[in-house]
C-alpha atoms as one frame of an Amber mdcrd trajectory, in Angstrom:
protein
  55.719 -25.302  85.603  55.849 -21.831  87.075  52.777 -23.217  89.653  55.347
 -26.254  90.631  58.302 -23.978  91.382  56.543 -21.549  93.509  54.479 -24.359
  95.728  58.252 -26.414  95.984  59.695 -22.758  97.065  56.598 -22.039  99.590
  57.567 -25.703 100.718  60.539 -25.056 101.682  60.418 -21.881 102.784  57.644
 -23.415 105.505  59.983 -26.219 106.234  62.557 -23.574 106.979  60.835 -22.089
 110.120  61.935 -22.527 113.246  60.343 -24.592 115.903  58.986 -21.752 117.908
  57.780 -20.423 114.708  55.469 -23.559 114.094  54.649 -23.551 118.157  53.564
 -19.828 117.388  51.996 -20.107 114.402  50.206 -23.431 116.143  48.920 -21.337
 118.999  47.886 -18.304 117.103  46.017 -20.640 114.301  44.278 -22.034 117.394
  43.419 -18.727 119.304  42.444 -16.597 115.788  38.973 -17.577 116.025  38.546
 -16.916 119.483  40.265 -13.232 119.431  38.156 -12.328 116.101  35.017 -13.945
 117.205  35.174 -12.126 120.799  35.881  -8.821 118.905  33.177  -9.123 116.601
  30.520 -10.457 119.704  31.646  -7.356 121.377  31.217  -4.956 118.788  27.517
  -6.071 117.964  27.020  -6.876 121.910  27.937  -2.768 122.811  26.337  -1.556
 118.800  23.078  -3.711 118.879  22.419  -3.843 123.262  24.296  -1.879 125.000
  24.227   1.458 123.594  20.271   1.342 122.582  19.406   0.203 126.270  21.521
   3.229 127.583  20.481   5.646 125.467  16.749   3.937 125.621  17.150   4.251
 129.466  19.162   7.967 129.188  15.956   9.308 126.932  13.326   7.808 129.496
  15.226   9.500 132.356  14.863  12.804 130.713  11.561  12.612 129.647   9.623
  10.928 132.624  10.995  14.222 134.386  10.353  16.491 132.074   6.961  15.013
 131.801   6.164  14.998 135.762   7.125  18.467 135.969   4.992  19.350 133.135
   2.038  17.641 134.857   2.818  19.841 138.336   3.020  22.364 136.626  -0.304
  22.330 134.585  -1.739  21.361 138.251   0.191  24.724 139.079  -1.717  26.204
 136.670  -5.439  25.137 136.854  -5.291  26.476 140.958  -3.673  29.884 139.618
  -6.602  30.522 136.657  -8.926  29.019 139.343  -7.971  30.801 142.227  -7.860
  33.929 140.126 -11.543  33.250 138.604 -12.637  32.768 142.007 -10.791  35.971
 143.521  -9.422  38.009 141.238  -6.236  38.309 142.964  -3.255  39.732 140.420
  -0.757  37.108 142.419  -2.217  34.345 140.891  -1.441  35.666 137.179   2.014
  35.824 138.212   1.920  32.133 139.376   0.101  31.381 136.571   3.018  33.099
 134.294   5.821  31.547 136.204   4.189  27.883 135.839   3.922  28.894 132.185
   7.463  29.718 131.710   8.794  26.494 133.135   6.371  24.490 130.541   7.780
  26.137 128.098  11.366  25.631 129.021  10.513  21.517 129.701   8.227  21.598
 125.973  11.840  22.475 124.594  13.501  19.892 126.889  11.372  17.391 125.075
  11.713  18.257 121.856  15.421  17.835 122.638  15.215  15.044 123.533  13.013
  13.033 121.450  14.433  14.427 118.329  16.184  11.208 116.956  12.907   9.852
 117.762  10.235  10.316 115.176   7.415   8.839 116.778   7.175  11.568 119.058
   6.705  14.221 116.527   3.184  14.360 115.888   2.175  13.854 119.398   4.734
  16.543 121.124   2.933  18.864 117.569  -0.030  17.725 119.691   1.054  18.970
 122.647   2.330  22.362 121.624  -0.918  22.772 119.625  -3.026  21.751 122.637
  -0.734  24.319 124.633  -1.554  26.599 122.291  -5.493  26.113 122.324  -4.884
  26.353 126.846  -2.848  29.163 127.292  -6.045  31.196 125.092  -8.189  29.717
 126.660  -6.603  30.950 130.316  -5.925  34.133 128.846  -9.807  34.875 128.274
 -10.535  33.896 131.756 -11.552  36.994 133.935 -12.758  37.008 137.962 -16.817
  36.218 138.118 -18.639  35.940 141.237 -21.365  33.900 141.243 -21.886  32.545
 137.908 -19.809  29.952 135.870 -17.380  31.476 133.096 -17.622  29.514 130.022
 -14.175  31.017 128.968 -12.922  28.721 132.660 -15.017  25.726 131.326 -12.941
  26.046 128.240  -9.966  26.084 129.891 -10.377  23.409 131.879 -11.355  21.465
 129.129  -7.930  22.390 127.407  -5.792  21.657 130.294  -7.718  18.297 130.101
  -6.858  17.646 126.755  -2.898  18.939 127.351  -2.703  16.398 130.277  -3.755
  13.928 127.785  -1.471  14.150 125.510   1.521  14.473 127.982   0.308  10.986
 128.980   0.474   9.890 125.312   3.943  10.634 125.773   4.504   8.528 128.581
   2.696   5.711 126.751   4.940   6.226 123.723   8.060   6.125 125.907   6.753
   3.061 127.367   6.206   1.063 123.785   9.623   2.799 122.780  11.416   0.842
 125.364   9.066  -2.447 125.136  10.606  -2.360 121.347  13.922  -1.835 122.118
  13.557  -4.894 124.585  12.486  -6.551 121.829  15.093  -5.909 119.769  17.290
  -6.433 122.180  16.485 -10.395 122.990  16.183 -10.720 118.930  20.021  -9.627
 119.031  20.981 -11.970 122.073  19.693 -14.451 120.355  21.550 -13.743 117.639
  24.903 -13.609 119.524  23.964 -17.010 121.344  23.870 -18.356 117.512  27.344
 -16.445 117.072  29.071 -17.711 120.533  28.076 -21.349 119.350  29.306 -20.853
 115.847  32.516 -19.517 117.505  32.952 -22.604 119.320  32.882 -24.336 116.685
  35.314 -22.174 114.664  37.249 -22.000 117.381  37.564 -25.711 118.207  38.134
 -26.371 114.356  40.893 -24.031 115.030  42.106 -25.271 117.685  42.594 -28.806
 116.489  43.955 -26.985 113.179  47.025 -25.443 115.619  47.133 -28.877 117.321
  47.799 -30.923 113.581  50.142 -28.340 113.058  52.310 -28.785 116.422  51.882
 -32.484 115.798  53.209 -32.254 112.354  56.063 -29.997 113.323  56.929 -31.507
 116.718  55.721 -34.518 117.918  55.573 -36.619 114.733  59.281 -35.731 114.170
  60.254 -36.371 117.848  58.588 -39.691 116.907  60.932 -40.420 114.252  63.939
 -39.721 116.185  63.146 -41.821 118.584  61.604 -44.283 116.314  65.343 -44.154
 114.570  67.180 -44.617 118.123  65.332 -47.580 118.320  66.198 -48.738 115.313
  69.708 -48.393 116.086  69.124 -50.194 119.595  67.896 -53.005 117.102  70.649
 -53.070 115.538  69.069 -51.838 112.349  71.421 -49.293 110.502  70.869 -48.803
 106.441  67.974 -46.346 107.531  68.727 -42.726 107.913  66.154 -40.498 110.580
  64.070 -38.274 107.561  63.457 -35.239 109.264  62.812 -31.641 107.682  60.812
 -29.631 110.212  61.343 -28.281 111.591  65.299 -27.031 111.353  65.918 -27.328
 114.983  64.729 -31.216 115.202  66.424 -31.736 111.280  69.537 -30.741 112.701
  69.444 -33.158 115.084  68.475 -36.132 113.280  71.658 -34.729 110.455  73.859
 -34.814 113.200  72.268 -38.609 114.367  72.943 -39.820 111.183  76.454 -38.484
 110.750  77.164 -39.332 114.068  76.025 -43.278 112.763  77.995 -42.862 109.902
  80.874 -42.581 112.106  80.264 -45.396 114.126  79.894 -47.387 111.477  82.781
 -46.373 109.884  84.839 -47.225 113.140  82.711 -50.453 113.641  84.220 -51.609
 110.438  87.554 -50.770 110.808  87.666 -52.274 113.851  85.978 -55.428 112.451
  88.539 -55.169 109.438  91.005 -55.047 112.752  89.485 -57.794 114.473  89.648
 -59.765 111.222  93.259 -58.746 109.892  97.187 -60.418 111.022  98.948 -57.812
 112.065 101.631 -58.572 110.244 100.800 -59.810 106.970  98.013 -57.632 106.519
  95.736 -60.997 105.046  92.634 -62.152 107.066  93.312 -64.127 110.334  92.620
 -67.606 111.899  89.620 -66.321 113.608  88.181 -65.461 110.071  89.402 -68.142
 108.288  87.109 -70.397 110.691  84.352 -68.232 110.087  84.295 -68.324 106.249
  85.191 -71.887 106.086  82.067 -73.036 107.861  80.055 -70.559 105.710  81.830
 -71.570 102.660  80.653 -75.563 103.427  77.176 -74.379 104.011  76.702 -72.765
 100.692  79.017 -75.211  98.953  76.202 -77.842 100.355  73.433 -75.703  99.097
  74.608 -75.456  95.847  76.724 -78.278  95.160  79.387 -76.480  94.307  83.115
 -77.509  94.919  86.003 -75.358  96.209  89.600 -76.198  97.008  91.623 -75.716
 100.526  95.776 -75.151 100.235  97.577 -75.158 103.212 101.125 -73.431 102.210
 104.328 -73.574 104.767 107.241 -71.599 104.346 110.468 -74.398 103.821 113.411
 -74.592 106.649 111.672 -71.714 108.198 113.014 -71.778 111.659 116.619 -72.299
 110.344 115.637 -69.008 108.499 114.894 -66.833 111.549 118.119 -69.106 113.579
 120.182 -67.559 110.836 118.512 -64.272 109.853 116.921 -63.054 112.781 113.229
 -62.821 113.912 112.970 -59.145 112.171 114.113 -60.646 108.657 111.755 -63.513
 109.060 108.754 -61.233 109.576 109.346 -58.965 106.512 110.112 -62.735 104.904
 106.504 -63.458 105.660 105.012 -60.022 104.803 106.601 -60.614 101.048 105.474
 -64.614 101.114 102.068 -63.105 101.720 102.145 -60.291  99.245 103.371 -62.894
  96.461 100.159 -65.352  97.576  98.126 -62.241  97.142  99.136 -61.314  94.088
  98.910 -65.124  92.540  95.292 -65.624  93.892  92.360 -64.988  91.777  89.690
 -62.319  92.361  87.078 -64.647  94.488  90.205 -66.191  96.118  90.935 -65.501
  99.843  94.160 -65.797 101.762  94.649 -66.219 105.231  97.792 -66.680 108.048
  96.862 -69.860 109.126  99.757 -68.999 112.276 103.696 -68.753 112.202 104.739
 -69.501 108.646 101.607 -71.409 107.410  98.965 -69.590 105.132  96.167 -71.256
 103.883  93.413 -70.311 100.584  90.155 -70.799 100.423  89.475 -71.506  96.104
  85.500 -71.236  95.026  84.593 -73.087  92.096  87.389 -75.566  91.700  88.168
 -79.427  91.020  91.374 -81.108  92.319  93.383 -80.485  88.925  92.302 -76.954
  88.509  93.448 -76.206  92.231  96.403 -78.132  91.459  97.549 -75.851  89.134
  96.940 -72.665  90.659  98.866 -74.456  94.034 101.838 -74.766  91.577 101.514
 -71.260  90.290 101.852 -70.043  93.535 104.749 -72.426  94.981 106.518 -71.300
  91.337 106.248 -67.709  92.045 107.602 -68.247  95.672 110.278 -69.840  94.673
 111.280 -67.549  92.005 110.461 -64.958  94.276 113.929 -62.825  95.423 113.650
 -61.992  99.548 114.879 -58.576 100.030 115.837 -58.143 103.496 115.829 -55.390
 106.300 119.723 -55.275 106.237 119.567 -54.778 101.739 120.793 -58.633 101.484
 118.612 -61.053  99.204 117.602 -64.555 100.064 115.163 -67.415  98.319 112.580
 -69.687 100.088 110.141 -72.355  99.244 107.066 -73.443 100.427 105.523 -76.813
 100.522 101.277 -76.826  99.538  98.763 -79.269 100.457  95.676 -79.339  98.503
  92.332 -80.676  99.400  88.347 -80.584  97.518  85.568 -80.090  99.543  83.571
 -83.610  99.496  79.771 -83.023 100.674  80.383 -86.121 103.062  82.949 -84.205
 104.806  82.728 -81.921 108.145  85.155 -78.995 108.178  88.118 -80.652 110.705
  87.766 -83.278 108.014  89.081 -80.945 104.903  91.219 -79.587 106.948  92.909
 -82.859 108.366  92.967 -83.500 104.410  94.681 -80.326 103.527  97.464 -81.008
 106.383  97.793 -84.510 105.319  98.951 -83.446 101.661 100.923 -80.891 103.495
 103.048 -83.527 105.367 103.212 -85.479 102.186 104.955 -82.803 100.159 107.100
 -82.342 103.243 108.353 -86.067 103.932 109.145 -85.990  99.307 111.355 -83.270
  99.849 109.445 -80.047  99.949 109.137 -77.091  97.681 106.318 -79.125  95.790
 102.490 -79.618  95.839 100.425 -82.227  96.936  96.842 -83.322  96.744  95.027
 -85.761  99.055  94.530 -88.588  97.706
């Protein structure tokens, strides 16, 4: 229960937002992937490429110099011990001890810089040791003339070795960067994976944001206009259902009141359009209209129903002696007493000047008869009140005619107004049916 309330409370709290809140929400649902997808390509793009290649690249810098002016140097080196050897000459030891120093300082350079790479550990060890082994061996050297120093052999043979192992560097730099290549196509592969799967996500996405703007926007602009065409149609018991979002709901609320009102108006003025202005009954125009109906369905079902034409008695002397004012409230009483003698699926009309006529479902020629005489009765007995406070009496005369499946509709009325002209040629104030 608790589950129901809070989904029906999320519902409407969603059907609540505003229509740039859905158009927001739409784009942002469709541009999410591609924001967090392009973050996360560039973050393992700059972790897993970029920054190894540059500081691949930054380390090989440093240490092809350091390792080319290693190499000079020990070439600085083997002419100083050899020159001195040969000579003797105390110059040499000093370039021999300034070619030292800068070995030294580029050794440390090294080891700087391939510290956060163990591979070169044991070889730069290597080196140092080998270093080691030649700057011994160079110190035992001492001038000869004439004969070969073993102590210069050995040195030579050291500064052999050391060159050696500064090129194991170099070919240690080299596989260094061959793996990082490596590694770096395995990761580019890897984000070529990613960028399609982010397509994907992102086109999911994307048609995600679009169901959304449909949802909110176009589908309900299709029901408006989908409900003004109704309307065009003239189809009106439909109201426009539309909740989202507010800004669209509002207008199809203020459609459908707006319908409301014209159909409120269309029926008053049809009530107009059907009404006698002065009586208040139903006119001549609609007394032809449900007449014809009434003989349709009375010939579908077989059923009868009775016509009574009723005219006011000696009316004319009545407004000669009255006045036109007293004969209209006259008439507006003669209809009111009709009314009030009629039954409930009974209809009145002002058939024009003083004649009314009723239209009687469901009745035979006695039964209509005696409602005819109920009516002329209450007329009669009726007491006129009028405009100027005097009282007056009036009859009518009634012709009655029964609908007859053989007969067209001039026909029961010619019938009706037969009777009528009967009851007025006997002396009026009485009811007669045809015969």
């Amino acid at each position: 229960m608790d589950d129901d309330i809070k989904a029906g409370n999320i519902r409407r709290w969603l059907q609540s937002r505003s229509l740039r809140a859905w158009l927001v929400f739409g784009f942002a649902l469709a541009l999410l992937p591609v924001v967090l997808l392009s973050t996360v390509w560039y973050t393992q793009y700059r972790q897993q490429v970029a920054e190894p290649f540059r500081n691949v690249l930054h380390t090989q810098h440093r240490v092809l110099v350091s390792l080319e002016r290693i190499q000079s140097n020990l070439w600085d080196i083997a002419a100083s011990v050899n020159d001195y050897a040969n000579s003797g000459e105390e110059h040499y030891r000093s370039t021999f001890e300034a070619a030292e120093r800068e070995v030294a300082t580029h050794l440390r350079d090294l080891e700087q810089v391939t510290g956060e790479h163990p591979a070169f550990i044991p070889i730069l060890e290597g080196v140092e040791q080998q270093w080691s082994a030649l700057l011994r061996a160079a110190a035992a050297v001492e001038p000869q003339e004439g004969t070969v120093d073993p102590t210069l052999i050995r040195f030579e043979s050291a500064i052999a070795e050391t060159g050696k192992r500064i090129e194991d560097i170099a070919e240690t730099m080299r596989i260094l960067n061959e793996q990082s290549h490596a590694r770096a196509l395995e990761v580019m592969k890897s984000l070529e994976l990613f960028a399609g799967l982010a397509g994907l996500f992102a086109f999911l996405f994307a048609a995600a944001g679009i169901y959304i703007i449909d949802q909110a926007l176009i589908r309900s602009t299709d029901k408006l206009v989908e409900g003004a065409m109704r309307v065009a149609n003239g189809e009106r018991d439909r109201e426009i259902d539309v909740r989202v979002p507010p800004e669209l709901a509002s207008v199809a609320q203020a459609f459908n009141a707006m319908m409301k009102q014209i159909i409120q108006q269309e029926d008053k003025l049809a009530a107009a359009a059907r009404a006698d202005g002065l009586t208040g009954l139903d006119n001549r125009r609609e007394f032809d209209r449900v007449l014809d109906t009434r003989i349709q369905t009375a010939r579908e079902t077989n059923q009868p129903f009775a016509l009574l034409i009723i005219d006011v008695d000696h009316f004319k002397v009545f407004n000669d002696t009255y006045g036109h004012l007293a004969g209209d409230d006259v008439l507006r009483q003669v209809a009111q007493v009709i009314s009030e003698n009629a039954r409930d699926g009974d209809r009145a009309y002002r058939y024009g000047g003083e004649e009314f006529v009723m239209i009687m479902p469901g009745l035979r020629a006695y039964e209509a008869a005696a409602i005819a005489e109920r009516v002329r009765k209450a007329i009669s007995e009726h007491t006129m009140v009028l405009p100027d406070g005097s009282e007056s009496q009036l009859t009518v005369s009634i012709g009655v005619s029964v609908f007859n499946p053989q007969a067209s509709q001039p026909d029961i009325v010619d019938l009706a107004d037969k009777a009528l002209y009967t009851a007025k040629t006997e002396g009026r104030n009485r009811v007669k049916i045809t015969a």
